[in-house]
Each structure stands twice: as C-alpha cells, then as structure tokens.
C-alpha positions as CSV (number, residue, x, y, z in Angstrom):
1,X,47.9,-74.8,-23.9
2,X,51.1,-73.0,-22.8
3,X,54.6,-75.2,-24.1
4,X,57.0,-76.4,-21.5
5,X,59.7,-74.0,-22.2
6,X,56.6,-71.3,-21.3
7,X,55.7,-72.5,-18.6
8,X,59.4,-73.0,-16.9
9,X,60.3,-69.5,-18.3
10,X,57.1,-67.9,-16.0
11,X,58.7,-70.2,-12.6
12,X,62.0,-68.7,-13.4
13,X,60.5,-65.2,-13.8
14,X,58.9,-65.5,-10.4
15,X,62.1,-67.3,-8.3
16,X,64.0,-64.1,-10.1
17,X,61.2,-61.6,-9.1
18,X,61.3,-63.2,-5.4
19,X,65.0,-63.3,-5.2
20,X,65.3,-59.7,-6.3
21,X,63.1,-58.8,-2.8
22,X,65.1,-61.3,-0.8
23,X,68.2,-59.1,-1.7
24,X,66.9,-56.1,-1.3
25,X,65.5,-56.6,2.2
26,X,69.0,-58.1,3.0
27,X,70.4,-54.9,1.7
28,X,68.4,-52.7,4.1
29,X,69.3,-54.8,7.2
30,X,73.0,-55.3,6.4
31,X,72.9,-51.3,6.0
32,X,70.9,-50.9,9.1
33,X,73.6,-52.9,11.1
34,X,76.5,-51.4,9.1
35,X,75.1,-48.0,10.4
36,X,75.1,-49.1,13.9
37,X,78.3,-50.4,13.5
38,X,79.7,-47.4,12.3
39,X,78.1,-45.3,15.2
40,X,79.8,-47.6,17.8
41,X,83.2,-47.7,15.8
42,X,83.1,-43.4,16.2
43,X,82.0,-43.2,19.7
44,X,84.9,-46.1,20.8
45,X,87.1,-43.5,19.0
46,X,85.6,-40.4,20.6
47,X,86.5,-42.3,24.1
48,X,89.9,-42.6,23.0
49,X,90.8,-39.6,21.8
50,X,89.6,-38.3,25.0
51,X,91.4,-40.5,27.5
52,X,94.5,-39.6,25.1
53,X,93.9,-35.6,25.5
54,X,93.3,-36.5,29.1
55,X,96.5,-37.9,29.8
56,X,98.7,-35.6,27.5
57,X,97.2,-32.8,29.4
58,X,98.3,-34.3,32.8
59,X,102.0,-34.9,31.4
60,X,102.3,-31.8,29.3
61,X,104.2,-29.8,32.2
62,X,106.4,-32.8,32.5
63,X,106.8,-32.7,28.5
64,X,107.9,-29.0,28.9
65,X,110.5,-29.3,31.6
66,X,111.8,-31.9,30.0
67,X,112.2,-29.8,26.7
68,X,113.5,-27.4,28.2
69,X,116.4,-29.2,29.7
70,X,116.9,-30.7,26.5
71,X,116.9,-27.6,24.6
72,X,119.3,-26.0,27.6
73,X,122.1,-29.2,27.1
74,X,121.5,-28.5,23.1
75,X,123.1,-25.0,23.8
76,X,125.4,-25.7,26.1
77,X,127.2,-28.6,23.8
78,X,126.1,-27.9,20.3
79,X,128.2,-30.2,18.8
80,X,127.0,-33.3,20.8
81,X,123.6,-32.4,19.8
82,X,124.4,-32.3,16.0
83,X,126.5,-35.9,16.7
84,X,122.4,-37.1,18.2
85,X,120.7,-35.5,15.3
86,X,122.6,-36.9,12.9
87,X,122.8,-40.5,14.5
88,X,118.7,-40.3,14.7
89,X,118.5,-39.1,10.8
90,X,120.5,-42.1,10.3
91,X,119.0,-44.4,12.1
92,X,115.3,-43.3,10.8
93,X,116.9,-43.1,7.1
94,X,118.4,-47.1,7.3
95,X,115.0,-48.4,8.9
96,X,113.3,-46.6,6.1
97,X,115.6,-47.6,2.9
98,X,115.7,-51.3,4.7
99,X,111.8,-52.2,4.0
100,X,111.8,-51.4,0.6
C-alpha cells in the first residue's frame, strides 16, 4: 500500500502537470490577442501618418512663402535676426537646464 506522503506527492504531480497546460493555453491566447493588438496599434498609426502627410502637403506652399519672407526680413536686418536667434537659444537652453 502506497504511504500518505506518496499518495499526496502523485495529486500534486497531476495539479502541477494540469496547471502547466492551463498556462500554456493562456500563453497562446494572450499572444493571439497581443498580435491583434499589435496589428490594430500599426494600422491606427498608418492612418495617422497619412492624414499628417495629407495635410503637410496641402500647407507646404504656405510653409514656403512663409520661409521665404522670413529668410528675406533675415537679410534685410541681420542683426534683428541674430537678437531672435539668440533669444530662442536662450529660451530653449533655460527650459532645458530648468527640468533637470
């Protein structure tokens, strides 16, 4: 006859054997939805980038003009435009040194 530690040593075998199959099925789903998620994740980021090129395109001549009548004042009064650059360097340089 088999002794009581025997006996419980088999159960625990088994609950181990069956909870080794329980995880691995639960493996395979959570990967099968993590896939899906992941599909859905990249096409909502395809649609994005898309609408974003879309409406760059549309304001690009816009963009240019613009830059080019910035680019014609920068000539024009050189020394106002280093006085903007330098106030912009600054400006970027305090907000970076403040958040350390």
């Amino acid at each position: 006859m088999a002794s009581l530690s025997t006996l419980s040593d088999l159960d625990l075998e088994k609950q181990v054997a069956t909870l080794s199959k329980e995880l691995a099925a639960l493996r395979k789903a959570v990967a099968k939805r993590g896939g899906g998620y992941y599909e859905d994740g990249r096409d909502a980021a395809s649609d994005y980038y898309a609408q974003l090129a879309d409406r760059i395109s549309d304001a690009m001549p816009a963009i240019r003009k613009q830059g080019r009548a910035i680019e014609k004042t920068a000539r024009d009064h050189p020394a106002t435009a280093a006085a903007v650059g330098l106030v912009v360097v600054g400006l970027v340089a305090s907000l970076l040194l403040s958040r350390r």
